[in-house]
C-alpha positions as CSV (number, residue, x, y, z in Angstrom):
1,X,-40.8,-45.8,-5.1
2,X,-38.2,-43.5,-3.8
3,X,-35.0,-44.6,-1.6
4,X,-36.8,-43.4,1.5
5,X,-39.8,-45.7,0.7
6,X,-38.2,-48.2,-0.2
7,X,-36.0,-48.9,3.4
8,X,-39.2,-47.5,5.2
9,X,-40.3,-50.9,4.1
10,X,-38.1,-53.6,6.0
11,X,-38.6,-54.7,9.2
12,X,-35.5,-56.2,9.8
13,X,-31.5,-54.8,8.7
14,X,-28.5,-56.6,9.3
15,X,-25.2,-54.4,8.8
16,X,-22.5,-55.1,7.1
17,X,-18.5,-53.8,6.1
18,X,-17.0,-54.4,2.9
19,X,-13.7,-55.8,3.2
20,X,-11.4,-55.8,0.7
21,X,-11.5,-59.1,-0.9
22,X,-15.0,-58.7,-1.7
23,X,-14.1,-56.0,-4.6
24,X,-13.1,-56.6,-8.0
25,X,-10.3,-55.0,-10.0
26,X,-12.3,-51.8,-10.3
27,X,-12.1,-50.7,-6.9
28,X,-16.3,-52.0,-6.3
29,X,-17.9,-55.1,-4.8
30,X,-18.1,-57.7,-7.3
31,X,-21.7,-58.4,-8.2
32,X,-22.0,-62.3,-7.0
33,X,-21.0,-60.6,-3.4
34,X,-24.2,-59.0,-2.8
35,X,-25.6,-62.7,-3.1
36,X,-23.2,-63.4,-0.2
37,X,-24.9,-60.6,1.7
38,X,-27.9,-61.7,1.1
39,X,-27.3,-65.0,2.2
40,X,-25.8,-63.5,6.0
41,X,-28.8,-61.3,6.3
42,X,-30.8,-64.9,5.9
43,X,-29.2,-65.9,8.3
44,X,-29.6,-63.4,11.3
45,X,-33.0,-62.7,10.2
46,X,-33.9,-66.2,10.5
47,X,-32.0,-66.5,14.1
48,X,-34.1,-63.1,14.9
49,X,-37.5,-65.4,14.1
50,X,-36.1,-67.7,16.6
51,X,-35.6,-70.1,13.6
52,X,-32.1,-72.2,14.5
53,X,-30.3,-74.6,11.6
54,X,-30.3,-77.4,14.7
55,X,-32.8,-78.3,17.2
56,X,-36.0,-78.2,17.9
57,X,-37.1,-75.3,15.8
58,X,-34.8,-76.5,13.3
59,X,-36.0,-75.5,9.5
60,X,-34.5,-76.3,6.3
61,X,-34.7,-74.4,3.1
62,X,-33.6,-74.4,-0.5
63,X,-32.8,-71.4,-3.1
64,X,-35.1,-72.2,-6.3
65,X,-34.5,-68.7,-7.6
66,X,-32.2,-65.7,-7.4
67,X,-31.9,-62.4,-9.2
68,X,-30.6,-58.9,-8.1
69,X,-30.9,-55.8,-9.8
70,X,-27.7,-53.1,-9.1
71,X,-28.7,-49.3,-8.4
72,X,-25.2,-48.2,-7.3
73,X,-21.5,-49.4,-6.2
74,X,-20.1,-50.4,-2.9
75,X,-17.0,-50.3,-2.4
76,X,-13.9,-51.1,0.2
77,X,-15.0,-50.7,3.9
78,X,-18.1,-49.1,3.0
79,X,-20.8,-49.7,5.8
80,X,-24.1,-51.1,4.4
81,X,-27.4,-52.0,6.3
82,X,-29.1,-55.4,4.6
83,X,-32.8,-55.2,4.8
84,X,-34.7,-58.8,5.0
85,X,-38.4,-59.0,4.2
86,X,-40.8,-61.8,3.6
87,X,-42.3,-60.7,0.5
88,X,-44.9,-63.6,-0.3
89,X,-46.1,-67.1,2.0
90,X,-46.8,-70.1,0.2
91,X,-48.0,-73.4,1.3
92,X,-43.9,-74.7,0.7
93,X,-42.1,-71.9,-0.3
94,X,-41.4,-67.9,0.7
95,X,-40.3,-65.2,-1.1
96,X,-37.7,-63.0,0.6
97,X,-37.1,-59.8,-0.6
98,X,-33.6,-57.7,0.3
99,X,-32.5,-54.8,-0.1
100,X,-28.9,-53.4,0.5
101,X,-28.2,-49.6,1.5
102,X,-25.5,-47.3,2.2
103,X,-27.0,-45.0,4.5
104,X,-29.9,-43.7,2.9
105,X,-28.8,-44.9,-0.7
106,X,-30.1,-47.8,-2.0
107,X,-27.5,-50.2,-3.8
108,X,-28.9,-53.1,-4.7
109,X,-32.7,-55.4,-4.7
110,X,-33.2,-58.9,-4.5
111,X,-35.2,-61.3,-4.5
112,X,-34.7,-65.4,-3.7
113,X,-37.1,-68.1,-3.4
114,X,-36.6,-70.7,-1.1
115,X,-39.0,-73.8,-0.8
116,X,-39.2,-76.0,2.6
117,X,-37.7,-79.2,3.0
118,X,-37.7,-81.7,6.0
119,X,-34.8,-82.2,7.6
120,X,-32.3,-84.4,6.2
121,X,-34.8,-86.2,3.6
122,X,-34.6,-82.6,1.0
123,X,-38.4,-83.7,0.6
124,X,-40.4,-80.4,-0.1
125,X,-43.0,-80.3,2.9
126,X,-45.2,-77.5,4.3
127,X,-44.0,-74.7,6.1
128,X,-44.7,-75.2,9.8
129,X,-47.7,-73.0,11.2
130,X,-45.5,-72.0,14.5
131,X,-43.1,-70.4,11.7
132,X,-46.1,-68.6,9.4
133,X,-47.5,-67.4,12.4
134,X,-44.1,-65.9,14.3
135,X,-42.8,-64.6,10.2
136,X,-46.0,-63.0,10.3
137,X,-46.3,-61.5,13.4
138,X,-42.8,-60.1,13.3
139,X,-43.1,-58.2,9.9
140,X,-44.4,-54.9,9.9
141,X,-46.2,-55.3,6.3
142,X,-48.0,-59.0,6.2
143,X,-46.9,-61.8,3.5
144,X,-49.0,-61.9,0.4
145,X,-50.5,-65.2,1.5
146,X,-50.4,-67.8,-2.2
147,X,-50.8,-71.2,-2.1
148,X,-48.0,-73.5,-3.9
């Protein structure tokens, strides 16, 4: 899959300016960072679903798995676009899938895991079909639909 292909395939990007306490002693953002972008692109994909943290469409979720894989370096006031994608729909989970670019160069993929919980209990529950059918809708290549 080339660079090109790869950002083709996100619906949703959420930019982004390295500051300087993000980098390490080598001049380059320190690898546990990106997790940090990917955690802000969450959220303003989420608030871009219509999906609030408080409220009525209130939803809660929990990271059961993280991992990144680094293709290149960002560095100090570098500006970076965060792609967001739902990968995979289960019954109580979704996979998101990111992808962080500098212009056209693609730094870094991820992929988390995060399983539905209701709302102040942490109980694992069902995602909600008003959220399924507005995640699904908005993306421009459909959830692999899995039971779990």
């Amino acid at each position: 899959m080339t660079t090109a292909d790869a950002k083709d395939r996100f619906t949703f990007f959420h930019p982004l300016r390295v500051r300087w306490a993000e980098c390490d002693a080598q001049g380059i953002v320190f690898n546990v960072n990106y997790f940090l972008y990917f955690d802000v692109a969450m959220t303003e994909y989420m608030r871009a679903l219509g999906v609030s943290f408080s409220g009525d469409k209130q939803l809660e979720f929990y990271t059961v798995s993280a991992n990144a894989d680094y293709h290149g370096s960002a560095v100090f006031d570098d500006e970076l676009e965060v792609g967001v994608r739902c990968e995979r729909l289960g019954k109580k989970s979704l996979s998101i899938v990111y992808g962080i670019f500098r212009g056209n160069e693609h730094l870094t993929s991820g992929t988390l895991v995060y399983v539905h919980a209701e709302p102040g209990t942490k109980n694992t529950s069902p995602l909600p079909s008003w959220f399924i059918d507005r995640l699904t809708a908005f993306e421009k290549i459909a959830p692999e639909r899995k039971p779990q």
